[in-house]
C-alpha positions as CSV (number, residue, x, y, z in Angstrom):
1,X,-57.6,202.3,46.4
2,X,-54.7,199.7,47.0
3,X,-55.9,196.4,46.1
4,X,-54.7,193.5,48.1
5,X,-52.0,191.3,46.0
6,X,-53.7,188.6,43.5
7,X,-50.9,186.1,45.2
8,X,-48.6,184.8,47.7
9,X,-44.9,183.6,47.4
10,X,-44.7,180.1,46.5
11,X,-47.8,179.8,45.0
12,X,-48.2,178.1,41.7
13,X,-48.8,180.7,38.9
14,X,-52.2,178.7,38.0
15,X,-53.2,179.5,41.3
16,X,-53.1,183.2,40.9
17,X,-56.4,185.3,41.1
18,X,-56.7,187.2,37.8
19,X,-56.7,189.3,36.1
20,X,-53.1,189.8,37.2
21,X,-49.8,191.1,36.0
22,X,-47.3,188.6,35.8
23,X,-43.3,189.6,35.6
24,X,-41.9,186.8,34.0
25,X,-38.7,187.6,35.9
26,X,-36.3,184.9,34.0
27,X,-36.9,186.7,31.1
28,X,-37.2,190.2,32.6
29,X,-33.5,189.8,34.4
30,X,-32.3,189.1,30.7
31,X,-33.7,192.4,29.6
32,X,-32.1,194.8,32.1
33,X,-28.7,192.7,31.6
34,X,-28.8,192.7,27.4
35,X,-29.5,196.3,27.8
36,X,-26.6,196.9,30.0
37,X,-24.5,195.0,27.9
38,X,-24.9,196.6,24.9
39,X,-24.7,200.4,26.0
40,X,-21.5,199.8,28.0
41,X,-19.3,199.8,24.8
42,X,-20.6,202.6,23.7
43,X,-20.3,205.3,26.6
44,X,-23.8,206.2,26.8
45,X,-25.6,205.8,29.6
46,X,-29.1,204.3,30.3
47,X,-31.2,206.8,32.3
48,X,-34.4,204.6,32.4
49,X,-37.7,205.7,31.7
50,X,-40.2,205.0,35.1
51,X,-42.9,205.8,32.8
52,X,-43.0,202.2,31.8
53,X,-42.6,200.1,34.9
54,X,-43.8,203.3,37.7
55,X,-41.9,201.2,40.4
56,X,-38.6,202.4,42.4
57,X,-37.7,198.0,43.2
58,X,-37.4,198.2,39.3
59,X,-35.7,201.3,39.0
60,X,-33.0,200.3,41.7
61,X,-32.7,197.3,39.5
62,X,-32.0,199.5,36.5
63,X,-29.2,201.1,38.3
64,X,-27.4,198.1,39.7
65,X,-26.9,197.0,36.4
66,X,-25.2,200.8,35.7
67,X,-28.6,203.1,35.1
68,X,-27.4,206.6,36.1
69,X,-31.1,207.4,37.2
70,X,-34.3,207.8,36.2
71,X,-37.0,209.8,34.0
72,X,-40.5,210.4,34.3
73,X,-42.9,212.4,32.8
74,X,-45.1,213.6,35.5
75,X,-44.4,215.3,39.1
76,X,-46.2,212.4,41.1
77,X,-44.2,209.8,39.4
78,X,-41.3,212.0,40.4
79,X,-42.7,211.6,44.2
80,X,-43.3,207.8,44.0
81,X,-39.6,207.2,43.3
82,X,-38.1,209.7,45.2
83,X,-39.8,208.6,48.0
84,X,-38.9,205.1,47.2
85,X,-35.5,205.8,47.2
86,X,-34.1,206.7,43.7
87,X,-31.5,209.6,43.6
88,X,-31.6,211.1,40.0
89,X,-34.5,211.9,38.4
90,X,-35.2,213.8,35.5
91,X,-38.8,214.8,34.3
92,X,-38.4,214.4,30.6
93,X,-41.3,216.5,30.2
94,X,-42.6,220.1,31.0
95,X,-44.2,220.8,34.3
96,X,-46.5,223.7,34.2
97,X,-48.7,225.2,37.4
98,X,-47.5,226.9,40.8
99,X,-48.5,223.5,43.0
100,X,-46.8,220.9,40.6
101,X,-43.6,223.3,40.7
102,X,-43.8,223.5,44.2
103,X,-44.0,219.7,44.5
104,X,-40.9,219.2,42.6
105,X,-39.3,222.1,44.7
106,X,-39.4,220.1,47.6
107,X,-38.4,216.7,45.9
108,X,-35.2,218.8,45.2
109,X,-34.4,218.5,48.7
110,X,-34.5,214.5,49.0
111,X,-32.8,213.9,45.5
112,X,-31.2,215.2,42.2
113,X,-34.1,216.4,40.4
114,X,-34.3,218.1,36.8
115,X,-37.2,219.2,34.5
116,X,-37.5,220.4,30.7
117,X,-38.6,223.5,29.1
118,X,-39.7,224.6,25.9
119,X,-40.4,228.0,26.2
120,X,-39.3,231.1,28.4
121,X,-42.9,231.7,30.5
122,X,-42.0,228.3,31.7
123,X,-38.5,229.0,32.5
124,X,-39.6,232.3,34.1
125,X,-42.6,229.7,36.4
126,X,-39.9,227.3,37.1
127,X,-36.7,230.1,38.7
128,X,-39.6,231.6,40.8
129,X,-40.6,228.1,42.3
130,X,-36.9,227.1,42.8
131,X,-36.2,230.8,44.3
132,X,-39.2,230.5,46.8
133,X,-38.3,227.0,48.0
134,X,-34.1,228.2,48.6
135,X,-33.3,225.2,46.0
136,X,-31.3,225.5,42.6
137,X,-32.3,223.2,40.1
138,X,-31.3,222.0,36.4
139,X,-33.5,222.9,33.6
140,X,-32.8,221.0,30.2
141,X,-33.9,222.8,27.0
142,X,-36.5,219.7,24.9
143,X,-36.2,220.5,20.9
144,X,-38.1,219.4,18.4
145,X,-35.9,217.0,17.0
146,X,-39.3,215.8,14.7
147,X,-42.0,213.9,16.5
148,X,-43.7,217.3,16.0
149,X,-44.9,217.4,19.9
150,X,-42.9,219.5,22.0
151,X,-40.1,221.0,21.8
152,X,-38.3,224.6,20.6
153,X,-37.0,224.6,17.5
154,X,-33.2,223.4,17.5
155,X,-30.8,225.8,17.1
156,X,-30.9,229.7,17.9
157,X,-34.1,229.5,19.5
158,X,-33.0,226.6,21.7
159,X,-30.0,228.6,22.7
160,X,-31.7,231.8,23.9
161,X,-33.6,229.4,26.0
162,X,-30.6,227.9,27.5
163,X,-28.8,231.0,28.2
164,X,-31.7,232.3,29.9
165,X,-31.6,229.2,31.9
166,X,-28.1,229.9,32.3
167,X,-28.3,233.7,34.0
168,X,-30.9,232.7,36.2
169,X,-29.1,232.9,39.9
170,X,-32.1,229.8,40.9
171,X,-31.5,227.2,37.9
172,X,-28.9,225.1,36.0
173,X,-28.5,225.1,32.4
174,X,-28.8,220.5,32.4
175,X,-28.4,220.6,28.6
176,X,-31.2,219.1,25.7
177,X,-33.9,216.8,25.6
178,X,-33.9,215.4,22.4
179,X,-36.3,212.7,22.0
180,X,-37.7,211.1,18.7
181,X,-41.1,209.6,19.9
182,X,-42.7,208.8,16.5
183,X,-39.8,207.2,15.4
184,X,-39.8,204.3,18.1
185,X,-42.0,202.3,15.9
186,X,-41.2,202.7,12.3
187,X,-41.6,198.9,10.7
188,X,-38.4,199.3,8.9
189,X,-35.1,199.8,9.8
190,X,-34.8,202.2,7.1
191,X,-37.3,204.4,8.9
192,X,-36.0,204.5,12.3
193,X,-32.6,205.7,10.5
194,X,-33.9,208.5,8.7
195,X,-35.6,209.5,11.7
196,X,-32.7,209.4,14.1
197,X,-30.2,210.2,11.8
198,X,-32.4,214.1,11.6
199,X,-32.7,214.1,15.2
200,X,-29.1,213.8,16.1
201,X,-28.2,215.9,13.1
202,X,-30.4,218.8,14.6
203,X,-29.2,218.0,18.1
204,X,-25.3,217.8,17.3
205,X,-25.7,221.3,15.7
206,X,-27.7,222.8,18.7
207,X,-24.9,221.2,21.0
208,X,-22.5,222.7,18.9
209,X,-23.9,226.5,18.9
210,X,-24.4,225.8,22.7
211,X,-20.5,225.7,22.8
212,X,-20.4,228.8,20.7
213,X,-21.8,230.7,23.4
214,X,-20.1,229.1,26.0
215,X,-22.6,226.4,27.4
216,X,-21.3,222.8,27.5
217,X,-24.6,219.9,27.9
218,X,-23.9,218.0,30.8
219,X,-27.0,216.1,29.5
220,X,-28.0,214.8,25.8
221,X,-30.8,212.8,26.2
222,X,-33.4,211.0,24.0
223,X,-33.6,207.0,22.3
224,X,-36.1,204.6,23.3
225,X,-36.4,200.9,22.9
226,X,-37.0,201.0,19.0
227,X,-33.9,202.8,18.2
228,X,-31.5,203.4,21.1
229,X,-28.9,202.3,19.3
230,X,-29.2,204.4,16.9
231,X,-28.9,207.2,19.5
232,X,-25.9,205.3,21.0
233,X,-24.1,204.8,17.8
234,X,-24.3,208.6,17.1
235,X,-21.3,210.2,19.7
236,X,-24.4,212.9,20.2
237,X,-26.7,211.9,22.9
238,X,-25.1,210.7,26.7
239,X,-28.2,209.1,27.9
240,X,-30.8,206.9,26.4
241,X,-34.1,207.0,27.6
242,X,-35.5,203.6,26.8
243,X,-38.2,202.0,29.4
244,X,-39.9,199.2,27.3
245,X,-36.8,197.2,27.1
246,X,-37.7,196.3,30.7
247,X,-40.8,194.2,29.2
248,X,-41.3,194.3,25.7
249,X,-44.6,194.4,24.3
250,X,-46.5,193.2,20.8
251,X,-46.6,196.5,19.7
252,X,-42.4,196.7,19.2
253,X,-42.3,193.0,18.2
254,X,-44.0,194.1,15.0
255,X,-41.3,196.3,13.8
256,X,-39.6,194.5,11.1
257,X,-36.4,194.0,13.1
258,X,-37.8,194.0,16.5
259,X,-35.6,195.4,19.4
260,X,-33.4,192.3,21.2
261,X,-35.4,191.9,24.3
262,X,-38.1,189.2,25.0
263,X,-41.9,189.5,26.4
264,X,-41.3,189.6,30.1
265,X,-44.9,191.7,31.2
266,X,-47.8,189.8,31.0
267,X,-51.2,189.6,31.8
268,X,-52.7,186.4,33.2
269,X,-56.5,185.6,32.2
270,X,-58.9,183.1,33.4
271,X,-60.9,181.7,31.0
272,X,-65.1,182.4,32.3
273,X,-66.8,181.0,29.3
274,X,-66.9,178.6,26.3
275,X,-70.6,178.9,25.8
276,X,-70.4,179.4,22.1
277,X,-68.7,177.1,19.9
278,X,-65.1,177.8,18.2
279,X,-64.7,180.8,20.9
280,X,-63.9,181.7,24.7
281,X,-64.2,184.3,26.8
282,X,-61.0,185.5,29.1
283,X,-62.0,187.6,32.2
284,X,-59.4,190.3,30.9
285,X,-61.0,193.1,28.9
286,X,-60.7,196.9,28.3
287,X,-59.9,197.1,32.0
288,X,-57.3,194.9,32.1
289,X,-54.8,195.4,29.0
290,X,-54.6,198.6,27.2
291,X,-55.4,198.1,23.4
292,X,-54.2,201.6,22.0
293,X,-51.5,199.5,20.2
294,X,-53.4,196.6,19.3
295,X,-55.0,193.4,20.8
296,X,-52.5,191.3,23.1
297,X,-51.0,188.6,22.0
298,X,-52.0,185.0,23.2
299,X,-48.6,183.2,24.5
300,X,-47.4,180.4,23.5
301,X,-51.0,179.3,21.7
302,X,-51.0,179.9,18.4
303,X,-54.3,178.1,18.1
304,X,-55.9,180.6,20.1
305,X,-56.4,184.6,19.0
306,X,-57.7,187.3,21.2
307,X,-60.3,189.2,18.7
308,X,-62.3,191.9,20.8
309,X,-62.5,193.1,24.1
310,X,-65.5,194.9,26.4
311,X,-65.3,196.1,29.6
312,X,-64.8,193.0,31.8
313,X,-64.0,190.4,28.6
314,X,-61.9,189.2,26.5
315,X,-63.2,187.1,23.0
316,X,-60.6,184.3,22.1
317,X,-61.3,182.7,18.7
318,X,-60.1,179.4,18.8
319,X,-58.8,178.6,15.3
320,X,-57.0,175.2,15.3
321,X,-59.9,173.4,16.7
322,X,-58.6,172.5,20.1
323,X,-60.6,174.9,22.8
324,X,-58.9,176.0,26.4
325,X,-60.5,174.5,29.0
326,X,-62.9,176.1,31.6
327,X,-61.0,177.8,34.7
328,X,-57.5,177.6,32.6
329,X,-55.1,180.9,33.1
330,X,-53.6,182.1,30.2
331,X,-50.9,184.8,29.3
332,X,-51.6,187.7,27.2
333,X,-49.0,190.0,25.6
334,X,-50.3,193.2,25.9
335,X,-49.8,195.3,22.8
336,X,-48.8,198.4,24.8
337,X,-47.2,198.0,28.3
338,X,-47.2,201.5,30.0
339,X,-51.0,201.9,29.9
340,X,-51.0,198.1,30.5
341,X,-49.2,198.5,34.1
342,X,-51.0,201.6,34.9
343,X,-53.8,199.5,35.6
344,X,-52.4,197.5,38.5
345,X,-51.5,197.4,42.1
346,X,-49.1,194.7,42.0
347,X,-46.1,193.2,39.8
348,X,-46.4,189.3,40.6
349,X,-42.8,188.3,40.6
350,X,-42.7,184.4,39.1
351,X,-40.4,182.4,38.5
352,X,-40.0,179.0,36.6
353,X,-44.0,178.3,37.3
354,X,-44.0,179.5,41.2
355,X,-44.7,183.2,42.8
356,X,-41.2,184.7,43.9
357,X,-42.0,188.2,44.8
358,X,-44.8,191.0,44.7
359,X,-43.5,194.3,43.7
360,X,-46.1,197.8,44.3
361,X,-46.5,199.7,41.4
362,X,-46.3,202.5,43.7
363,X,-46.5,205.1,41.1
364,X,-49.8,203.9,39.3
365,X,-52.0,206.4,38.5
366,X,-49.3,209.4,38.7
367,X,-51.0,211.9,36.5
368,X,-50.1,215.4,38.5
């Protein structure tokens, strides 16, 4: 159920029902520009991941500042922003079942749309759909460039997949989906290198024996916010895939050389109790900041440490002796965004300490 917005515009971020998730848009602005500003030397393009944010007002944003579109990794996050508006989207995933292909047959009417295989059933699923709904589509082939999830094997596998994408009369060979997951946050530098330096190995040979057999990749795509650079750097891949860029979170601050963007996302807490000496309690647990990666990050209290969270709470320890006071809001850095923003209704838009804007997450809770 849509919940009503935690704020109005103009009011003062301390005033703010909670828990709530605040866009620090100063900082957020910055983001999408140093982004922008450091692919455009390079000729790759930023095709930004919706997965993160789940909201076509950000993705339009994305694509002022030069985004050639959008991916997603499920068909209802597909829906949200094609119904919002966005004309290129790509589902950097596989979509498996009659009624999710049917779905994206029919957002192939209202925009660009492409989806990813990994194996020939599903390219088989996918022509049907496309021939049934009168729409021709692109299919990339994903390879396992080593995260070890999905993917076909690079090389002559990934090309007999592709040319059987190819002779189909109902789809477009769209080219690879090459994307290095576990290497988005490697500590060291070191270790993002080795990583990507395999993956576009693997992928510039595949792209290569593509040629061979006379199909050209529109579309190389892959990076993320830990190593998109790395991806850029490469003259492989055409469009990185980076979302948390948009936000940042504490989870890619802890890489040893963390990637140039600045917290933007967070969630603002009310502290409910200082009952017990030397702690208090936030009213943001479990259910209001995803802990997968990790406990959020205070902000801008370095006295203060959030130590454990249940349902509804959240257990500060306060460890330079000077306690928050009853009823004050706090910011928390959440350690992983996506699941973070899944959790809300609402992006509350501030500005220099006042309420600018509320932005739906219209694509919250997209899991078909």
């Amino acid at each position: 159920m849509l919940q009503p917005p935690p704020a109005e515009p103009g009011m003062r971020e301390e005033e703010v029902d909670t828990p709530a998730l605040i866009l620090d848009l100063d900082a957020f602005e910055a983001n999408l520009d140093a982004m922008a500003a450091l692919l455009a030397p390079t000729g790759t393009k930023l095709r930004a991941h919706a997965k993160t944010h789940k909201s076509a007002v950000i993705a339009k944003l994305q694509m002022a500042r030069g985004a050639v579109g959008q991916c997603v990794q499920k068909v209802a996050e597909a829906e949200a922003l094609a119904w919002g508006g966005i004309p290129n989207i790509l589902v950097s995933n596989q979509v498996v079942g009659a009624r999710k292909l049917n779905r994206l047959m029919a957002l192939a009417r209202i925009a660009d749309v492409a989806v990813c295989a990994d194996d020939a059933e599903q390219v088989a699923a996918i022509a049907a759909a496309a021939e049934a709904a009168g729409v021709r589509i692109p299919v990339l082939v994903e390879i396992d460039c080593g995260a070890a999830r999905c993917g076909v094997a690079p090389g002559p596998a990934a090309v007999a997949l592709a040319e059987m994408i190819a002779g189909s009369r109902h789809l477009r060979f769209g080219g690879l989906q090459s994307y290095q997951g576990s290497a988005q946050h490697k500590r060291t530098a070191e270790e993002r290198e080795a990583a990507i330096g395999h993956a576009a190995e693997v992928t510039r040979r595949t792209v290569e024996q593509l040629r061979q057999r006379g199909l050209d990749c529109p579309i190389v795509g892959g990076g993320g916010t830990g190593t998109f650079t790395l991806e850029a750097a490469s003259g492989v891949y055409t469009e990185i895939q980076a979302g948390s860029y948009a936000f940042m979170d504490v989870d890619y601050a802890r890489n040893q050389v963390p990637p140039p963007f600045r917290h933007s996302l967070f969630v603002l807490a009310t502290v409910m109790s200082r009952a017990i000496p030397g702690v208090a309690v936030v009213d943001a647990g479990h259910k209001a900041v995803s802990i997968d990666s990790g406990l959020p990050l205070v902000w801008q209290r370095p006295g203060l440490r959030y130590a454990g969270a249940s349902d509804e709470h959240g257990k500060l320890l306060v460890e330079d002796g000077t306690a928050p006071a009853l009823g004050e809001k706090l910011r928390l850095v959440p350690g992983h965004c996506d699941p973070t923003v899944d959790r809300y209704d609402w992006y509350v838009g501030v500005r220099k300490g006042r309420v600018e804007c509320l932005w739906p997450i219209a694509a919250r809770g997209g899991m078909a």
